[in-house]
PyMOL CGO cylinders between C-alpha atoms (Angstrom):
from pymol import cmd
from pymol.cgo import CYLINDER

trace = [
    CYLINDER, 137.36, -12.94, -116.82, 139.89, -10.53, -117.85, 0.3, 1, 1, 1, 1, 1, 1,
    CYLINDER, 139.89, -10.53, -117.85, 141.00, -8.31, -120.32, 0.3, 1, 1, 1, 1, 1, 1,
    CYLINDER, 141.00, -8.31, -120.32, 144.51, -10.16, -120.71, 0.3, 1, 1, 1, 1, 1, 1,
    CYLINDER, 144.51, -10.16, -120.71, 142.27, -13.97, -120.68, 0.3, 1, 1, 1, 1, 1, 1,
    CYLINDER, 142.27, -13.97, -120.68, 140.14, -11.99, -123.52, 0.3, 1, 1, 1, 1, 1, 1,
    CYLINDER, 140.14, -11.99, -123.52, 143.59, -11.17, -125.49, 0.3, 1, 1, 1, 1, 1, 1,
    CYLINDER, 143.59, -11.17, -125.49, 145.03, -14.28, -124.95, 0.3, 1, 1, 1, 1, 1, 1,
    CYLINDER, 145.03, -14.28, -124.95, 141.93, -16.98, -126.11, 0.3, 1, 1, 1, 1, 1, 1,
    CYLINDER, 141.93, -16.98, -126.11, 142.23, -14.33, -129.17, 0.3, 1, 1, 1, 1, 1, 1,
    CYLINDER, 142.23, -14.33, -129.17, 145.29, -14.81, -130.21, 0.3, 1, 1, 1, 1, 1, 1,
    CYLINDER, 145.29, -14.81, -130.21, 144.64, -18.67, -129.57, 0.3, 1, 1, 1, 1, 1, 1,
    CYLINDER, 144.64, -18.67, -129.57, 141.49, -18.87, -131.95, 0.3, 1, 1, 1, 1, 1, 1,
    CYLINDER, 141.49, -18.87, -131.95, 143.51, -16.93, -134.50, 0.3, 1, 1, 1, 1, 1, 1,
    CYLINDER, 143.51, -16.93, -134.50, 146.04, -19.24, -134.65, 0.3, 1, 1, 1, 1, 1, 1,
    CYLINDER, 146.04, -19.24, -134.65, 143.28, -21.98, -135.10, 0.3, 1, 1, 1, 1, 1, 1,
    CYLINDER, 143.28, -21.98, -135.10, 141.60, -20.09, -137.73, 0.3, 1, 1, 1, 1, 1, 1,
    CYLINDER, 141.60, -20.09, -137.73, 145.23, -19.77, -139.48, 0.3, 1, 1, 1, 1, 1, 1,
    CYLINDER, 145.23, -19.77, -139.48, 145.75, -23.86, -139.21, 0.3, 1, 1, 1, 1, 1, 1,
    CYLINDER, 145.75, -23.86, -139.21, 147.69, -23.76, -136.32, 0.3, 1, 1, 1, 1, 1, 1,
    CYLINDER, 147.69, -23.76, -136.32, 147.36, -26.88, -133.84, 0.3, 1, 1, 1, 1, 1, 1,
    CYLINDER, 147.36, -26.88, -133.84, 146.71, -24.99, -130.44, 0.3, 1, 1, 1, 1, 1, 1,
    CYLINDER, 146.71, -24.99, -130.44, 145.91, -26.63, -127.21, 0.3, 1, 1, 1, 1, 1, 1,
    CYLINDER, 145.91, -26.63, -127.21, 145.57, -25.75, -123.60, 0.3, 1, 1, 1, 1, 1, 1,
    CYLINDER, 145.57, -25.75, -123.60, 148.26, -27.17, -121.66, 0.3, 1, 1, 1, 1, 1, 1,
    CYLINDER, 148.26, -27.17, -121.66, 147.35, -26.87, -117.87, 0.3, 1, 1, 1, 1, 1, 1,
    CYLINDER, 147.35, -26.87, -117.87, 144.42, -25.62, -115.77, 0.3, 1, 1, 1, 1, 1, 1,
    CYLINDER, 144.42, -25.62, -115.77, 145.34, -21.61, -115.64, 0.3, 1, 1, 1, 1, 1, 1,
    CYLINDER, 145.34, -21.61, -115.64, 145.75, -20.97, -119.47, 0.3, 1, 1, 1, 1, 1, 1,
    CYLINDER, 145.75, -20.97, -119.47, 148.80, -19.90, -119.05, 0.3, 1, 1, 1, 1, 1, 1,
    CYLINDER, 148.80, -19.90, -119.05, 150.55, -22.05, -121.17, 0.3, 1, 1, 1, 1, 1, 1,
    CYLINDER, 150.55, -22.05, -121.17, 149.82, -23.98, -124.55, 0.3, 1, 1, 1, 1, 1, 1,
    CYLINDER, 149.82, -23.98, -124.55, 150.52, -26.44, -126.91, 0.3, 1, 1, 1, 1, 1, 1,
    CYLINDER, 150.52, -26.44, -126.91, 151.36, -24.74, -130.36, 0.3, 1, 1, 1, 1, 1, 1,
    CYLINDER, 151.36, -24.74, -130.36, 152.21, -27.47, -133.33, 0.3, 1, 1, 1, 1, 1, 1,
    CYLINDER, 152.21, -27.47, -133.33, 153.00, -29.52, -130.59, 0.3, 1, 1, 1, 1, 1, 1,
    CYLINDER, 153.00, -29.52, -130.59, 155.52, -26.80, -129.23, 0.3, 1, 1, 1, 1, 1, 1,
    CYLINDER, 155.52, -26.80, -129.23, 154.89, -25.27, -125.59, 0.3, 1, 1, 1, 1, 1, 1,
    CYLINDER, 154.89, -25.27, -125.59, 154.60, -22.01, -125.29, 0.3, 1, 1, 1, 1, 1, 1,
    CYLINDER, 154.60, -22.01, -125.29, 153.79, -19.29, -122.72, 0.3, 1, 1, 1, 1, 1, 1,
    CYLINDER, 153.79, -19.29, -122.72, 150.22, -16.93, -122.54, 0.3, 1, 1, 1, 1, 1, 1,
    CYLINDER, 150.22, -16.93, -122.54, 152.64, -14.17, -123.56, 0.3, 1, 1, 1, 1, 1, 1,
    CYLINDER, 152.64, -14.17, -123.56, 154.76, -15.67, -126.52, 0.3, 1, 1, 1, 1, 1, 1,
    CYLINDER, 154.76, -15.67, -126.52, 151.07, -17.15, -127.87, 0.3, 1, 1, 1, 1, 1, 1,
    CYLINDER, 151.07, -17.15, -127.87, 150.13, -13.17, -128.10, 0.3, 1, 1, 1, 1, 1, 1,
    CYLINDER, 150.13, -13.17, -128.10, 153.59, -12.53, -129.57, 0.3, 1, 1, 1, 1, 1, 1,
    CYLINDER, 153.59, -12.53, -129.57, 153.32, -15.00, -132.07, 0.3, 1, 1, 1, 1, 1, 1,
    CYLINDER, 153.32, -15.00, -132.07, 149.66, -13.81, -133.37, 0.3, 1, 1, 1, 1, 1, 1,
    CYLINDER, 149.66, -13.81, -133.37, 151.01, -10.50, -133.16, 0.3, 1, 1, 1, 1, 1, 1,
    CYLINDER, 151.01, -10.50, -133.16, 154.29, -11.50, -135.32, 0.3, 1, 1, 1, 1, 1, 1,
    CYLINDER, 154.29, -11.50, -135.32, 151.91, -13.50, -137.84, 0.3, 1, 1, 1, 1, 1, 1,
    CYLINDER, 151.91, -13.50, -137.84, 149.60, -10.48, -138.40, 0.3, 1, 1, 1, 1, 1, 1,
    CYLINDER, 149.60, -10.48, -138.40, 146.58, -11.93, -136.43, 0.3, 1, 1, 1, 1, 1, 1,
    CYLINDER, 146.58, -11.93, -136.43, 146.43, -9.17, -134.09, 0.3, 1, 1, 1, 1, 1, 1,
    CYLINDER, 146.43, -9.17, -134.09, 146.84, -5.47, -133.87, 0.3, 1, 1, 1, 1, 1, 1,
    CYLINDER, 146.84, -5.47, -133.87, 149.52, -5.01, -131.30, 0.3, 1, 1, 1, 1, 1, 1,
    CYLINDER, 149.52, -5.01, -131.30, 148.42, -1.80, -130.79, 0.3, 1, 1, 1, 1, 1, 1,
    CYLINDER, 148.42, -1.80, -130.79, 144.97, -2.91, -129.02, 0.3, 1, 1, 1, 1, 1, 1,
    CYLINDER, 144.97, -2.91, -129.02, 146.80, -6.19, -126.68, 0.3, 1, 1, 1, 1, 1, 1,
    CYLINDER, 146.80, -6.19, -126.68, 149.05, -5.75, -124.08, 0.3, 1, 1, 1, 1, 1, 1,
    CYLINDER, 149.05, -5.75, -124.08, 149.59, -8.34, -120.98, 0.3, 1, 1, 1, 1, 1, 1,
    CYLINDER, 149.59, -8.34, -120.98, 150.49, -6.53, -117.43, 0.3, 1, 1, 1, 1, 1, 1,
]
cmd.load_cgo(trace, "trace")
């Protein structure tokens, strides 16, 4: 598993923990269901980045 994976199913069980709706949405994880909205692996980091979930000093996605 990688580093980015790690970062990624973060910033998705932050946004659970926050009451966000997050889902899965496909076999490679990289895309999800957010409040019903899809979103890429990337914009999921952005958004727990933009909510204050995450320290966007410590996540980055080659």
């Amino acid at each position: 598993m990688s580093d980015d994976h790690d970062a990624i199913q973060e910033a998705a069980d932050a946004l659970v923990l926050a009451g966000y709706d997050v889902q899965p949405w496909g076999d490679d994880l990289s895309m999800w269901l957010v409040n019903g909205e899809t979103v890429s692996d990337g914009d999921l980091l952005a958004l727990a980045i933009r909510l204050g979930l995450m320290d966007p000093t410590t996540t980055r996605l080659q």
